[in-house]
C-alpha positions in Angstrom: 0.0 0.0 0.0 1.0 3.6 -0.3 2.7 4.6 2.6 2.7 8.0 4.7 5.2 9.7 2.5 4.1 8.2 -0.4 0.5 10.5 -0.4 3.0 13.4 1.1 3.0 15.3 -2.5 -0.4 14.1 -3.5 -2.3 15.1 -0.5 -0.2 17.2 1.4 2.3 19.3 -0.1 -1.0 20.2 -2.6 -3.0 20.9 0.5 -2.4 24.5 0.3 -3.0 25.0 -3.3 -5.8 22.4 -3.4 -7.9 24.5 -0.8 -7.1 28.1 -2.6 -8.4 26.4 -5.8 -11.6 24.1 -4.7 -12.4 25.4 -1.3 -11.7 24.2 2.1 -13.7 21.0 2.1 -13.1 20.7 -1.6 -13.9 17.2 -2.9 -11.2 15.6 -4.8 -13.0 12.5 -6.5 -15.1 12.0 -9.1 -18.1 13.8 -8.8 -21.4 12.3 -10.5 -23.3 14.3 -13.7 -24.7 11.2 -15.5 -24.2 12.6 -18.6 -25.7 16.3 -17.7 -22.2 18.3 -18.2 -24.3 21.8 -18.1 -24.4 20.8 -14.4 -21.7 22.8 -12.7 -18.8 21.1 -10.6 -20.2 21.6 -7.1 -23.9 20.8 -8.2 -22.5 17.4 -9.5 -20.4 16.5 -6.2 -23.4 17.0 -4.2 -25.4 14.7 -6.5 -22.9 12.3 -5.8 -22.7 12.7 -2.2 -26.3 12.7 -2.3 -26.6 9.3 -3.9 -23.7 8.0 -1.4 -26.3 8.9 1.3 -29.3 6.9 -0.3 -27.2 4.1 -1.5 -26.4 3.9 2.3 -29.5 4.4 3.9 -28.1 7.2 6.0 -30.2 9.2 8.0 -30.3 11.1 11.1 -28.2 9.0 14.4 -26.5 6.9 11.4 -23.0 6.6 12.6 -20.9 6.2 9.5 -17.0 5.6 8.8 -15.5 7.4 5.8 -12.3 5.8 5.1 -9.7 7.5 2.9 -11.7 10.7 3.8 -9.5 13.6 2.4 -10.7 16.8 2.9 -14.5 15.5 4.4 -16.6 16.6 2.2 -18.7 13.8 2.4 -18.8 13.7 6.3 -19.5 17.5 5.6 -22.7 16.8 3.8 -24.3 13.7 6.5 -23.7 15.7 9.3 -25.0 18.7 8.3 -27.7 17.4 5.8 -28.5 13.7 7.4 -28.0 14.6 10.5 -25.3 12.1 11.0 -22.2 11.3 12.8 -19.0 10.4 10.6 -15.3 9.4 11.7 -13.2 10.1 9.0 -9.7 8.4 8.2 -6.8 9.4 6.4 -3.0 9.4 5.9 -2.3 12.3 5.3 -1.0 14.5 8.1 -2.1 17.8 5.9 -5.5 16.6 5.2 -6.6 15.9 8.6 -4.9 19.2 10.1 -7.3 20.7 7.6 -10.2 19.1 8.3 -9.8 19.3 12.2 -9.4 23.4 11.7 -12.9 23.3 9.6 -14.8 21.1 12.5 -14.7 17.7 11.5 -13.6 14.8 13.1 -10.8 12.9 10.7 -7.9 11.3 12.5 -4.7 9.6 11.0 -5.1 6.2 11.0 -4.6 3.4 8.0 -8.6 2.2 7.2 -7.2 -0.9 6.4 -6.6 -2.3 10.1 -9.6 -0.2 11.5 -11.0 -3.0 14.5 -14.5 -2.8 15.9 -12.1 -2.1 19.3 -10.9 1.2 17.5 -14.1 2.8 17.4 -17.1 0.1 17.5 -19.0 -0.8 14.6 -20.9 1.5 12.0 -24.1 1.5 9.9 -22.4 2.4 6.8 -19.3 2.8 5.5 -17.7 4.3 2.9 -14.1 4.2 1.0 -14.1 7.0 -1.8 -11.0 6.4 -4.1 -9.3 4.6 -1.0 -8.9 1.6 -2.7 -6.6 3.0 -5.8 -3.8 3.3 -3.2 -4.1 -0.4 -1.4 -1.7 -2.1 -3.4 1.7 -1.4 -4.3 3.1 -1.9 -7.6 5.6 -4.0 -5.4 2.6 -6.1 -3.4 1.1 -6.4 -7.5 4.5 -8.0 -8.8 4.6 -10.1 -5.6 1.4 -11.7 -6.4 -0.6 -10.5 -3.1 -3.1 -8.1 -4.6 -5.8 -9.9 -4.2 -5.6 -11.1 -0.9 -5.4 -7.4 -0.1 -8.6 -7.2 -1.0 -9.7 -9.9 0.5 -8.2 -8.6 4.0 -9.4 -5.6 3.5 -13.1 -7.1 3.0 -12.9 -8.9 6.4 -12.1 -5.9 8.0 -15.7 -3.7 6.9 -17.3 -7.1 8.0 -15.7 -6.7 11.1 -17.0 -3.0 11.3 -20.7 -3.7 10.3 -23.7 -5.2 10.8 -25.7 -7.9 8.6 -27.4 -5.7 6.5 -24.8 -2.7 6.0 -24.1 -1.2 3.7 -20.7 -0.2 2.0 -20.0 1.9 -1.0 -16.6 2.0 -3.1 -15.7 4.7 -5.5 -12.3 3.6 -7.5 -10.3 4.0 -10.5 -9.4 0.2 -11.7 -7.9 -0.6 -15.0 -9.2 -1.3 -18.2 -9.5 -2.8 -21.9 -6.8 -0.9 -23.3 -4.0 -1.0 -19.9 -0.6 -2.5 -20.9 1.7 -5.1 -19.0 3.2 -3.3 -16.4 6.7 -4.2 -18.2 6.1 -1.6 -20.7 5.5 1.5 -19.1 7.9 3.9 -19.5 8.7 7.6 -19.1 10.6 7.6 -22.2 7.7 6.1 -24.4 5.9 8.1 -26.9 4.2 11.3 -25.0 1.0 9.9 -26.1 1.2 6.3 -25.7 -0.6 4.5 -22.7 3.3 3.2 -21.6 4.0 6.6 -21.1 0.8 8.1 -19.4 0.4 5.1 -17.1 4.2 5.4 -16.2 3.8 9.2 -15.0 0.6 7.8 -13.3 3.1 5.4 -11.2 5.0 8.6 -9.9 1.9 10.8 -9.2 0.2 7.9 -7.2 3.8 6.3 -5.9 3.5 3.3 -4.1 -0.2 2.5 -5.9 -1.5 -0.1 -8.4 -4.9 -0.4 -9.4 -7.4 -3.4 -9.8 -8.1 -5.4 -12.6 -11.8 -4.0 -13.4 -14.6 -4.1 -11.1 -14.8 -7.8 -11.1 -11.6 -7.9 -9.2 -12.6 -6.1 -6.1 -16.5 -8.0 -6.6 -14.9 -11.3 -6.1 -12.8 -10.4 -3.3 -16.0 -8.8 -1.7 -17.9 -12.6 -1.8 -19.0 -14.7 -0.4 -19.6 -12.0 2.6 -21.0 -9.3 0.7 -23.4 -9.3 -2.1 -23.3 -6.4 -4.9 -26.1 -4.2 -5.0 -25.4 -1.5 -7.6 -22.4 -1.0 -10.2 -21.9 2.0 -12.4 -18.7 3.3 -14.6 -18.1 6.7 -13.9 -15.6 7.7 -16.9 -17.2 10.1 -18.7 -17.7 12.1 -15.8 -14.7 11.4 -14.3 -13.3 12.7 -17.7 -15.6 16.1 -16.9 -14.6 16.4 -13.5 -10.7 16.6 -14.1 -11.3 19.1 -16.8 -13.4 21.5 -14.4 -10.7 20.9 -11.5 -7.8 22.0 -13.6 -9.7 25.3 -14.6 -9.9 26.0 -10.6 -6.1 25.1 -10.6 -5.5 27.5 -12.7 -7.3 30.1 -12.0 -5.5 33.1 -10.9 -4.7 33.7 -7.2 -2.0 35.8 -5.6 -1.1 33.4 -2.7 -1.5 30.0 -4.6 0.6 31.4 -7.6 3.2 32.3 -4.7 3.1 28.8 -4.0 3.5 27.4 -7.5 6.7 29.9 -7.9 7.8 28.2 -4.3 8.3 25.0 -6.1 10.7 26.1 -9.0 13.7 25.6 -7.3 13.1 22.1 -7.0 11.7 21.5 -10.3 15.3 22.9 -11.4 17.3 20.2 -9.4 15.2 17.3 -8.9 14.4 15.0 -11.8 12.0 12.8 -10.2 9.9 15.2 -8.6 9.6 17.2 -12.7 7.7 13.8 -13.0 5.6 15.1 -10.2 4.1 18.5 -11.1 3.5 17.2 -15.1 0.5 16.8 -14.0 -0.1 20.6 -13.7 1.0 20.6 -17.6 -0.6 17.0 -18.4 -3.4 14.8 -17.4 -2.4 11.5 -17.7 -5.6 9.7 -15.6 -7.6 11.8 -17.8 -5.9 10.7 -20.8 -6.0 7.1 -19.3 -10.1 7.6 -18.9 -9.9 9.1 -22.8 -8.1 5.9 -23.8 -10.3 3.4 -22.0 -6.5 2.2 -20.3 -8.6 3.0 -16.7 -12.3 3.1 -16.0 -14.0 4.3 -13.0 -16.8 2.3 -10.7 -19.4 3.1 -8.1 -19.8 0.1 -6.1 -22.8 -0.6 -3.2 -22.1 -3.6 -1.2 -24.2 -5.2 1.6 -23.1 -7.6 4.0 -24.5 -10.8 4.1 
């Protein structure tokens, strides 16, 4: 799994400039337009959050866990609109600092090891793009991916009741992904070698599942599916309205951008870092079908 330092540049060292672009409980998954792009960004996260809830059967007094919280927008929206109480979870030092400072309860702790000891059990659960950073590209190669899976399975059946509900929002790969022996950063700009490669050093330490059906079967015999949905297209909408907030002019979060020349100068690996601020690659992976997107509703058996 992707360690501590391993999110540091994704989730923390961006904290700053995330929050200045997207807001302070800014939600930085895929949001949910089902084909109705005239909707705007924040009208489309709430539709998703909003479906979360349903899927979930939260209401008021539902205690809920939101693992791989990041900046709680989703525990924003049950407590204040379900009337619920949420624990959030994440690894990222930044992340939670933030949250804490806007009223919400995250702490630093790894989901996957969460025991009904920790903090009892919940009525729902939730993992919102958690699950891209479970397996490292070393645990793939070792063959242990799926049991990761698997463990990590046990664990929400651990945490819920028969009946619960758990919902999964994750990148996986797709039709069009290559062995992993071919990516490389010296491949064609617009090959999926090279665009998947930069994707290794923006998400370090991460590999992604084989389709939905991976994660599905990993999920049984203890949980039984109860929705599925590919979110690509508005995946591929959501990334595009994002980097027009990133870029959007602002004296402090340009300060910050200008902070991190130095470093761009001298440091190779971390140039392979902020391309994303030039390039896209998961949205050119979503364009390419070499990644897909799910919504997954689980119940426990």
């Amino acid at each position: 799994m992707a360690d501590k330092q391993d999110l540091d540049f994704t989730y923390t060292t961006i904290d700053k400039i995330f929050r200045l672009s997207m807001g302070e409980t800014g939600d930085y998954s895929g949001a949910k337009y089902d084909g109705d792009f005239s909707m705007s960004l924040e009208s489309a996260q709430l539709a998703k959050h909003k479906f979360i809830a349903d899927s979930l059967n939260i209401k008021k007094g539902s205690k809920v866990l939101d693992m791989a919280c990041g900046w709680a927008p989703f525990s924003k929206y049950i407590v204040q609109q379900r009337g619920a109480t949420s624990i959030g979870l994440t690894l990222s030092q930044g992340q939670a600092e933030a949250c804490q400072k806007n009223g919400m309860n995250v702490i630093v702790k790894d989901c996957r090891y969460v025991k009904p000891d920790d903090f009892g059990t919940f009525d729902a659960i939730t993992c919102i793009g958690g699950l891209e950073h479970f397996c490292s590209v070393e645990e793939y190669q070792a063959g242990k991916q799926e049991k990761i899976y698997k463990d990590f399975f046990q664990t929400l059946y651990d945490l819920l009741p028969t009946g619960g509900r758990f919902y999964m929002q994750t990148m996986t790969f797709s039709k069009n992904m290559v062995p992993f022996e071919e990516l490389d950063l010296a491949a064609p700009k617009d090959s999926a070698a090279y665009v998947r490669a930069l994707m290794v050093k923006q998400f370090s330490g991460s590999w992604l599942p084989y389709g939905p059906e991976m994660v599905i079967r990993n999920a049984e015999p203890q949980f039984r599916l109860i929705s599925k949905s590919s979110g690509r297209l508005d995946y591929i909408e959501t990334i595009g309205q994002w980097r027009k907030k990133f870029r959007k002019f602002n004296f402090k979060k340009y300060c910050l951008f200008l902070s991190l020349v130095p470093r761009y100068i001298i440091d190779k690996e971390f140039r392979h870092l902020v391309a994303i601020f030039r390039v896209s690659p998961n949205r050119v992976c979503f364009e390419k079908e070499i990644m897909d997107h799910y919504r997954l509703v689980f119940e426990k058996i």
